[in-house]
C-alpha positions in Angstrom: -34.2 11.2 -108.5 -35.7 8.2 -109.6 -39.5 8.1 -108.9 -42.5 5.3 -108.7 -45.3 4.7 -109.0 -47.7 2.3 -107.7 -51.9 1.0 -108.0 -53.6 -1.0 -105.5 -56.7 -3.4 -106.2 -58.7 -5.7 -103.5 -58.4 -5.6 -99.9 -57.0 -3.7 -97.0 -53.9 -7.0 -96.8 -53.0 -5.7 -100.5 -52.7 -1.9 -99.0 -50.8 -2.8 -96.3 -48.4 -4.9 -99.0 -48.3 -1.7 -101.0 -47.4 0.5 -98.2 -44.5 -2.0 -97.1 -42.8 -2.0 -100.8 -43.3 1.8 -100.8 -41.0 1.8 -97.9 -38.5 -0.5 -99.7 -37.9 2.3 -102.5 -38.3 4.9 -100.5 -35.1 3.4 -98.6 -34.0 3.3 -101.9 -33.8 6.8 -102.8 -36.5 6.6 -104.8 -39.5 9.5 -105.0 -43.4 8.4 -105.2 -45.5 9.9 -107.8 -49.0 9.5 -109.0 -50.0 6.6 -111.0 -51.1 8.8 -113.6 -47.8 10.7 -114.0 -44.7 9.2 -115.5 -42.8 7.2 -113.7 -39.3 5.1 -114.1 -41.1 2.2 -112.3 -45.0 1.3 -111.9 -46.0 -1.3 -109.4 -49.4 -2.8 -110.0 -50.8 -4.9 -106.9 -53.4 -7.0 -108.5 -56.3 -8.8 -107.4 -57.6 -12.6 -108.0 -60.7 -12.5 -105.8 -63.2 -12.6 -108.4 -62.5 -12.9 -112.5 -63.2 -9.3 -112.6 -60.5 -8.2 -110.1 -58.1 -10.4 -112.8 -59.8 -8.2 -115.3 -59.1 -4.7 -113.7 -55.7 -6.1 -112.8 -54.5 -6.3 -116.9 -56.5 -2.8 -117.3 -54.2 -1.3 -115.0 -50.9 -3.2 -116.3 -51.9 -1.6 -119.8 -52.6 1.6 -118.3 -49.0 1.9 -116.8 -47.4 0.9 -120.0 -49.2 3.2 -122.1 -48.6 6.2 -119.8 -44.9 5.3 -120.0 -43.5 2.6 -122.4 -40.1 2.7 -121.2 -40.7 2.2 -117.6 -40.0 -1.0 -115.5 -43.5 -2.4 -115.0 -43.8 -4.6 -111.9 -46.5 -6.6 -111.2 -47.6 -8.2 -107.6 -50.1 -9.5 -105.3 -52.9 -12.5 -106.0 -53.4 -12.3 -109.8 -49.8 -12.3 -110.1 -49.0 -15.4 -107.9 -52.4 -17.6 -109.6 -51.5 -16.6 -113.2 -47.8 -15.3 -113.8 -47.4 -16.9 -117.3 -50.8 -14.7 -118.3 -49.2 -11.4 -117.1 -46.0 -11.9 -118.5 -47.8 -12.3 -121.9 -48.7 -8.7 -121.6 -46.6 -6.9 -123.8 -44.5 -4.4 -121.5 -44.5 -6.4 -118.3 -41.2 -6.9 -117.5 -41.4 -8.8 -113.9 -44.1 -10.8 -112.1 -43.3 -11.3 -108.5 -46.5 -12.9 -106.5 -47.3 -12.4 -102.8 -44.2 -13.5 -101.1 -40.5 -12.0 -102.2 -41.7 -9.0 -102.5 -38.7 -7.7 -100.1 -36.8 -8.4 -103.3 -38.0 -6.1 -105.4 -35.3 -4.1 -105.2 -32.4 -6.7 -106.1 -35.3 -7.8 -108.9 -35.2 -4.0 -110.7 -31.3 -3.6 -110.2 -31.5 -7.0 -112.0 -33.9 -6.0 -114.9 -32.0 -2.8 -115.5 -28.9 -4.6 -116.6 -30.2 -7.5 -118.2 -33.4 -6.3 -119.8 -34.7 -9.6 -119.8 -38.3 -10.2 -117.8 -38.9 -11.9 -114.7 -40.7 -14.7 -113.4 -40.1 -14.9 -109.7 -43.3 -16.3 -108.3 -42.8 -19.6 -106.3 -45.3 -22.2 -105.8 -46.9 -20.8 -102.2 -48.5 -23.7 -100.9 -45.3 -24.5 -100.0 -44.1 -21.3 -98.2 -44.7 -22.0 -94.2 -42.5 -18.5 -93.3 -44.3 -15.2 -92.7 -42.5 -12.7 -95.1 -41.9 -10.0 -92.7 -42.4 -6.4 -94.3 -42.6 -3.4 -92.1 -44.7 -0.3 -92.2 -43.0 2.3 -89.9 -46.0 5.1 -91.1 -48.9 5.4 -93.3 -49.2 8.4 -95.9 -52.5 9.9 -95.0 -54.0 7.7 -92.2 -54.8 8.4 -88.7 -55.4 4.6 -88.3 -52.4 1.9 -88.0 -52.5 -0.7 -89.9 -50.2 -4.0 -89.0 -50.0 -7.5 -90.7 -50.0 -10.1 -88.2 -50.9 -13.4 -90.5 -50.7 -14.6 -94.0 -52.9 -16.9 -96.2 -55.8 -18.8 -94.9 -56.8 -22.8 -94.5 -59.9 -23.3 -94.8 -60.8 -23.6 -98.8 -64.1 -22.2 -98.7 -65.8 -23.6 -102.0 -66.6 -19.8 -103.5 -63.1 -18.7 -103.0 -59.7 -19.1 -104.9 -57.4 -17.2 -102.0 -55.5 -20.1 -100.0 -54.1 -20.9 -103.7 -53.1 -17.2 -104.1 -52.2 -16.7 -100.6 -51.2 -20.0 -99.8 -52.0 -21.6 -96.2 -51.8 -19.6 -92.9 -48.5 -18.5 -91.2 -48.1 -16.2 -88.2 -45.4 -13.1 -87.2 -43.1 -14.1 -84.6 -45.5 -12.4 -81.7 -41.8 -10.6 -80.8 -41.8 -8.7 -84.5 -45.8 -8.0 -83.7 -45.2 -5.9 -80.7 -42.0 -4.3 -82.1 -44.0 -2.8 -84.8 -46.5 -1.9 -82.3 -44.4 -0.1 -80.2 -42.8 1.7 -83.6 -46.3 3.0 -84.2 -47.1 4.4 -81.2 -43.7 6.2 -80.6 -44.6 7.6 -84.8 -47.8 9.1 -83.2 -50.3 6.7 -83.9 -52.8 5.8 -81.0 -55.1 2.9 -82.7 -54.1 0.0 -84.5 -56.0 -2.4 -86.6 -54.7 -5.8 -86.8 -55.3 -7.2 -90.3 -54.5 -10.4 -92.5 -55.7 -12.8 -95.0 -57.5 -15.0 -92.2 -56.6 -12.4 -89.0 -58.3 -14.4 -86.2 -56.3 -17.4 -86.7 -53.4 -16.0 -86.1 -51.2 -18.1 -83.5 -52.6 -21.4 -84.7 -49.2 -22.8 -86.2 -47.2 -20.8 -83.1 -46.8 -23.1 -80.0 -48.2 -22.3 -77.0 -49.5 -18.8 -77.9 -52.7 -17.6 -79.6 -54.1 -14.5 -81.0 -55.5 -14.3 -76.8 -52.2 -13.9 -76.2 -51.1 -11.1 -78.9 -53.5 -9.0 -77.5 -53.0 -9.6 -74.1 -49.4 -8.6 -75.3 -50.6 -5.6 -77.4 -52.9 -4.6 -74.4 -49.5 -3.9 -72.4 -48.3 -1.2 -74.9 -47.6 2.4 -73.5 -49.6 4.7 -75.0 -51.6 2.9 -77.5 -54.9 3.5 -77.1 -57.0 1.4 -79.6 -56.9 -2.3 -80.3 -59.3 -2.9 -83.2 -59.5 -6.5 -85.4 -60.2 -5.7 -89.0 -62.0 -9.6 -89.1 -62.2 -12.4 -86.9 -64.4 -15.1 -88.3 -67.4 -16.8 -85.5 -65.4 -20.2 -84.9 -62.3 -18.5 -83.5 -63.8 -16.1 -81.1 -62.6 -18.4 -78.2 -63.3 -18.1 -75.0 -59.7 -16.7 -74.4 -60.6 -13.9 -77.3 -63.8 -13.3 -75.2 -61.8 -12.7 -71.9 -59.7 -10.2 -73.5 -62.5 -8.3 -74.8 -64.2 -8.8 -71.2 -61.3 -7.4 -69.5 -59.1 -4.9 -72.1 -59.9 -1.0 -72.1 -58.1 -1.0 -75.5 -59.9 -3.3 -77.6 -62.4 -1.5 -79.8 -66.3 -2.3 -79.1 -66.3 -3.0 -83.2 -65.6 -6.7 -84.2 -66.0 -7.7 -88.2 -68.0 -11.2 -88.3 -68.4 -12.5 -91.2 -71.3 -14.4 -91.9 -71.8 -15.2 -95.7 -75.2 -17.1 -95.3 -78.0 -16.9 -92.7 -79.0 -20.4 -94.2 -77.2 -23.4 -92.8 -77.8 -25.7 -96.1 -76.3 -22.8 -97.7 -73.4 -22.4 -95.2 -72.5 -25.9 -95.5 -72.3 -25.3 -99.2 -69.6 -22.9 -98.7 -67.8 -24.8 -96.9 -68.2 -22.7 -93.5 -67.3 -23.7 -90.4 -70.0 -22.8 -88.4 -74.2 -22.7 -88.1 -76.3 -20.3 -87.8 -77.1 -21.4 -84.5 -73.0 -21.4 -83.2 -72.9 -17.9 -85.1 -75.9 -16.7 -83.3 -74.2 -18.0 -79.8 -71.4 -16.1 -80.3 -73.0 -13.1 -80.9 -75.1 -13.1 -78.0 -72.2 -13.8 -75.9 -70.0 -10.8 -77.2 -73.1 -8.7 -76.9 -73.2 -9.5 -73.3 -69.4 -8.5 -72.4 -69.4 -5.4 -74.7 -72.4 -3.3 -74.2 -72.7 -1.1 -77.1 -70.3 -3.1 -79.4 -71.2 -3.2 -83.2 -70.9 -6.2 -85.2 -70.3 -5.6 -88.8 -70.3 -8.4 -91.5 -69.9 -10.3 -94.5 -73.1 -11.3 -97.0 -73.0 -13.2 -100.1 -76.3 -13.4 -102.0 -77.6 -15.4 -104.8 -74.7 -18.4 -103.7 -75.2 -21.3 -106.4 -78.6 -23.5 -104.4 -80.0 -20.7 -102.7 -83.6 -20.9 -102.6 -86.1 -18.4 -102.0 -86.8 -19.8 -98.9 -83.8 -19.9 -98.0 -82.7 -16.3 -98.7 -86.0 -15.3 -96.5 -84.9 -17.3 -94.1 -81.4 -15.7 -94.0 -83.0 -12.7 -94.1 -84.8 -13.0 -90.9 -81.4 -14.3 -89.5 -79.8 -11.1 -90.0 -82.2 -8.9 -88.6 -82.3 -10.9 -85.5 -78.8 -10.8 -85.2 -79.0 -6.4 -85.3 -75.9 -5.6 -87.3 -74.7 -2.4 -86.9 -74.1 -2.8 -91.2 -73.6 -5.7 -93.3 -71.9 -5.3 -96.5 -73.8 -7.0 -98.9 -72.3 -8.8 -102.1 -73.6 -10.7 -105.2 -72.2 -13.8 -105.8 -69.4 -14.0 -108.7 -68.2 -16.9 -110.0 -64.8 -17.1 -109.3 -63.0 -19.7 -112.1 -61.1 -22.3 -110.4 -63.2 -22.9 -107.6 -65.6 -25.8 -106.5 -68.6 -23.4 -106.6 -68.3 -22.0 -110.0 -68.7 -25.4 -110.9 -72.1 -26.2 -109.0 -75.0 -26.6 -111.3 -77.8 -24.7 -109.5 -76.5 -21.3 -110.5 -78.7 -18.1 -109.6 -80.1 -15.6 -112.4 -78.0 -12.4 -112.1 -82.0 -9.9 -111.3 -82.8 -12.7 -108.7 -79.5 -12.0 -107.1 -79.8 -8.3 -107.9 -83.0 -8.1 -106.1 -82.1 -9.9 -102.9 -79.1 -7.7 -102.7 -80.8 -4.4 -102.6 -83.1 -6.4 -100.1 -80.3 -6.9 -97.8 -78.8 -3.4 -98.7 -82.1 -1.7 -97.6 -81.9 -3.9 -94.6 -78.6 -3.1 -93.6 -78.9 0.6 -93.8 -82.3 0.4 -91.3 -80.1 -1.4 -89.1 -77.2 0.9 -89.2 -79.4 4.2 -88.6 -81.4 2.0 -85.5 -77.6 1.3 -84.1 -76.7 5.0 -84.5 -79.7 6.2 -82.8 -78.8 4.3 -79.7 -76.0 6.6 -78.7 -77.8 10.2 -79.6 -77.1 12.5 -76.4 -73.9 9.8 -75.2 -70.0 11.3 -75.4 -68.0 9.3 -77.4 -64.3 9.2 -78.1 -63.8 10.2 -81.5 -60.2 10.0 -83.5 -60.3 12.6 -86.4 -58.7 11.8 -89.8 -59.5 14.5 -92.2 -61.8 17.5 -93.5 -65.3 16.4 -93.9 -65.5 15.8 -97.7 -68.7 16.7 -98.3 -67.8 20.4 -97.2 -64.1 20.8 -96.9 -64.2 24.1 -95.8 -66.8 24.2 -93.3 -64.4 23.6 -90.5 -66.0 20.1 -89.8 -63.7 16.9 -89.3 -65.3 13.2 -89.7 -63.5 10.6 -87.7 -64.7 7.4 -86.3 -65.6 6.0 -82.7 -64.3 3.2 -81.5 -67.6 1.1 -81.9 -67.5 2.8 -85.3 -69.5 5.3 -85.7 -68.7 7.5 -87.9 -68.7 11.1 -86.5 -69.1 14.8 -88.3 -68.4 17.5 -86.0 -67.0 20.9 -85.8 -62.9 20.7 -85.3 -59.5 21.7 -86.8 -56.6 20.2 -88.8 -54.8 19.9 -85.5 -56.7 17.5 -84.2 -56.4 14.8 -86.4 -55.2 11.6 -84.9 -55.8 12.7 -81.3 -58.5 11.0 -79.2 -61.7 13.9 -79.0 -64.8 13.5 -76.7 -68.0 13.8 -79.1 -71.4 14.0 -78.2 -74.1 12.4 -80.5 -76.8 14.9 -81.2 -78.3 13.2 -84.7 -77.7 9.7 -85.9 -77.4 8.8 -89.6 -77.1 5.7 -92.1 -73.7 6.5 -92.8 -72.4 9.6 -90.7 -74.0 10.9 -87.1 -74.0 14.5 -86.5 -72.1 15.9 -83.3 -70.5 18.6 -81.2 -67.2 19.1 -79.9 -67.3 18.1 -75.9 -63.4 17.9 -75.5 -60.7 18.1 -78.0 -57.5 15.9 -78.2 -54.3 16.9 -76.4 -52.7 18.1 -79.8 -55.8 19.9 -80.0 -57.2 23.3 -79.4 -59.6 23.4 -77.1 -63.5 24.9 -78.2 -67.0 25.8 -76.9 -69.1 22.7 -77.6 -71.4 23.5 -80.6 -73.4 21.3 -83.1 -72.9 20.1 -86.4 -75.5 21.6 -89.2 -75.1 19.6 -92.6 
């Protein structure tokens, strides 16, 4: 049997991407193996966020030819679509195939096998206006759906090089959404996470329907239990996407806002499209439909122009604004955009600083979230062992506001719905007991967690 292999860099889209090829040899007849075993093919899916993504990218590529040099190496995803010509320069890469067509990779390796000659099939993707549909029926290893309902992204924020990887922002027929949906419930799966390149503008290039809509739609699927949006940026939480959250059971009390700046000179540097003042509203609002909800974001420190005064000033945004975590990044100049060209660049231990500023920050917001629910029940979903004691018999899974839960519990349960109480909050994992296990489950005396 032939077998593959494949390595993933960047974001939870790229995974998804990965897991939707997988499916396409796996049709195929083909058998997955590690990346670090020999395989007959190797499929790399790089990343182009920043210049060191593009750098881990070619480590990787090398990586696969070296571990076997007469395998078909395939190369995919962001770095590939920005800089084919660069990868195909690689000695050993014998096809470059960028973030569309990748439901030809098949036809592609068939092709390579009897011509040995390599392939360039990336396409210029600012001019692709079709979503490439790729379907994951089932996901090795996660309790947690994931389903691609948008590609690329529009708005050509100055730090970032995407909408030129990704190209500009195209929706799935809302018919193909809920077919997947559907798929994944009946395969045993009762959350899903909706994810993308730009996931809350989904709908905008569909007439008359918006991502309101889809999850009014979604909302109306037997037996799934969990709506969750992996990001939806401040500008398109509409009042529509604010009704649904109002008046759905499904949709998770967990939205991912991302913020970048708590400065608006800084904002309108980036290129955002939104104050700190509009950000702030929305909050507030979403706060006052969703008791209990947690809002995670998006920081980027040290952004060319930021001022000391400004950072402190962002600063006190964020803690106003209660987070339940941020997750906090440095800016890197990303070659090819507007601001890696901007003059007033930061010094590296000024932006080093601030960040474990807004790292100690986030985690004293994280624990004071936590501690709100100590003695409350929540509804848990296990997905594995605890790692940090395997055999202890205690399962970590998260809530649906995200809290993420270590309790006492049994392989059987994972991916059922539990009922945890909260008996000790942490920065990264609360402590609980057992109240009522899933339906899969077996059924125990309630008894705490000591880690």
């Amino acid at each position: 049997m032939a077998t593959v292999a494949f390595h993933t860099l960047g974001c939870k889209v790229n995974f998804y991407d990965t897991e939707a090829i997988w499916q396409l040899f796996k049709n195929e007849g083909y058998e997955q193996v590690d990346f670090e075993q020999t395989a007959d093919v190797y499929v790399i899916n790089t990343c182009t966020v920043t210049n060191t993504g593009d750098k881990k990218s070619r480590q990787m590529i090398r990586r696969a030819i070296r571990r076997n040099p007469e395998a078909i190496v395939a190369v995919t995803g962001c770095y590939a679509q920005t800089s084919p010509a660069e990868i195909l320069a690689i000695p050993g890469v014998d096809m470059v195939i960028g973030t569309q067509d990748r439901d030809n990779i098949i036809p592609l390796v068939k092709q390579f096998e009897q011509e040995r000659q390599p392939i360039n099939a990336v396409r210029n993707i600012m001019k692709t206006r079709q979503f490439e549909e790729l379907d994951v029926p089932d996901f090795a290893d996660r309790t947690r759906a994931f389903l691609k309902i948008q590609e690329g992204c529009n708005n050509f924020c100055t730090f970032c090089i995407i909408p030129w990887s990704r190209g500009l922002m195209r929706s799935r027929e809302p018919e193909s959404v809920i077919r997947q949906a559907k798929a994944l419930v009946a395969a045993g799966y009762q959350e899903i996470v909706l994810t993308g390149i730009h996931t809350g503008g989904y709908g905008e290039d569909i007439e008359d329907y918006s991502l309101a809509k889809l999850l009014w739609d979604l909302d109306k699927v037997e037996g799934l239990k969990r709506i969750r949006i992996s990001s939806i940026e401040a500008s398109q939480i509409t009042d529509e996407v604010l009704e649904v959250l109002n008046g759905s059971d499904k949709m998770c009390r967990h939205l991912h806002i991302p913020l970048q700046a708590g400065h608006d000179e800084v904002l309108s540097r980036m290129r955002r499209k939104y104050t700190t003042e509009e950000f702030a509203s929305k909050i507030e609002r979403i706060h006052a439909i969703m008791p209990g909800v947690a809002i995670t974001t998006d920081v980027i420190v040290g952004f060319p122009g930021e001022t000391d005064e400004m950072f402190r000033s962002g600063y006190a945004f964020m803690e106003r604004m209660g987070f339940s975590e941020m997750h906090v990044f440095p800016y890197s100049k990303r070659t090819g955009t507007p601001a890696a060209r901007m003059v007033d660049q930061i010094d590296e231990e000024v932006k080093n600083t601030r960040v474990h500023e807004l790292i100690d920050l986030s985690e004293k917001m994280q624990l004071a979230y936590a501690q709100r629910f100590v003695g409350q029940v929540l509804e848990v979903i296990p997905e594995r062992a605890y790692k940090g004691a395997p055999d202890s018999g205690l399962m970590m899974g998260y809530s649906d506001n995200y809290v993420q839960m270590v309790f006492p519990g049994t392989a059987d349960m994972i991916g059922q719905v539990c009922r945890v109480k909260v008996v000790e909050a942490g920065v990264n994992e609360s402590r609980g007991e057992l109240v009522e296990a899933g339906q899969s489950g077996t059924p125990q005396t309630a008894q705490a967690v000591n880690l």
